[in-house]
N, C-alpha and C positions, 0 to 999 in steps of 0.2 A: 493211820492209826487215829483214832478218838482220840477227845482231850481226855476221858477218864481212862480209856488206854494206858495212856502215855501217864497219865497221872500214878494210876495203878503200877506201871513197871517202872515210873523213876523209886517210888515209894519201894517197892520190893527190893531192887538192887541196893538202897541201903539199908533194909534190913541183912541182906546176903555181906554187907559190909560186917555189921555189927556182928550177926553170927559167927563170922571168921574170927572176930576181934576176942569175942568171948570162950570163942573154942581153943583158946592156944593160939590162935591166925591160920587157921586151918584145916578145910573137912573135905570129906567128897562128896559128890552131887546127891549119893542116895540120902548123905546126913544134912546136906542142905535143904534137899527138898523134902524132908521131914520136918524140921524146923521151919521151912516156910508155910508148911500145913497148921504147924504148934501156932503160929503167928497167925492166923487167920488168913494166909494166900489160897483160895483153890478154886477151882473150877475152869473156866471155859483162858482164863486170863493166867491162869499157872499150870502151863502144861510142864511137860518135858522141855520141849522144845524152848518155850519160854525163859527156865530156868538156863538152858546152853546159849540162848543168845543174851541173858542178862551176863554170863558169864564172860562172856566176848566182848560186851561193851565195856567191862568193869577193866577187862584184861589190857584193851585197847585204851581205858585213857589211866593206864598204868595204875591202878587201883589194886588187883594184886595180879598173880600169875597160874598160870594154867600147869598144870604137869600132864600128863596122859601115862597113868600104870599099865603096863602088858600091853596100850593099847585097847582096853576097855574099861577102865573107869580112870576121869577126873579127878584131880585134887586140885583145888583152889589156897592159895596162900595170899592171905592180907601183905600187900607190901609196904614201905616206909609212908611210901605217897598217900598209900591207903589210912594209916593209921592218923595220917594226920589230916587227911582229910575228915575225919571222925571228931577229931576235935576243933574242925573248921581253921586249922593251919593253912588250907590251900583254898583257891579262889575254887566255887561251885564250878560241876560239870555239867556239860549240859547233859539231859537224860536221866541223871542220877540226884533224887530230893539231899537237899541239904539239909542237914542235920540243924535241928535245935537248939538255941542256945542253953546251957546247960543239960540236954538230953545227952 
């Protein structure tokens, strides 16, 4: 992956934070990946597939949790780790931009 790659998906994965945060701690993929559209993610760098494996790294370094409904759509939940990693409670991850002081 490029460094704007990479740049590009730690950036997006905390916006996918923020949106959970702001949504109640919680949407599924078709509402996130609208809101990552609302933010200015698209093209070659925010696919589908993009948004599922942003979803897996977030999921994997316990940032929130995955549900799977029927077996065809995702719901993502901000979890504790999550919420404080938002407010820069927890040491940075790698892959995911850290949040701004006072953002």
């Amino acid at each position: 992956m490029s460094d704007y790659a990479a740049t590009l998906a730690a950036s997006r994965r905390l916006a996918l934070l923020r949106v959970l945060a702001e949504n109640e701690g919680a949407a599924n993929e078709s509402v996130l990946r609208t809101a990552l559209g609302a933010l200015g993610f698209r093209g070659r760098l925010a696919t589908d597939e993009s948004l599922a494996g942003d979803l897996d790294v977030l999921a994997k370094a316990g940032l929130l949790v995955i549900e799977d409904y029927l077996g065809r759509v995702r719901i993502a939940t901000i979890t504790k780790r999550g919420a404080r990693y938002l407010a820069r409670q927890v040491d940075p991850v790698e892959g995911v931009e850290y949040p701004a002081i006072g953002a």
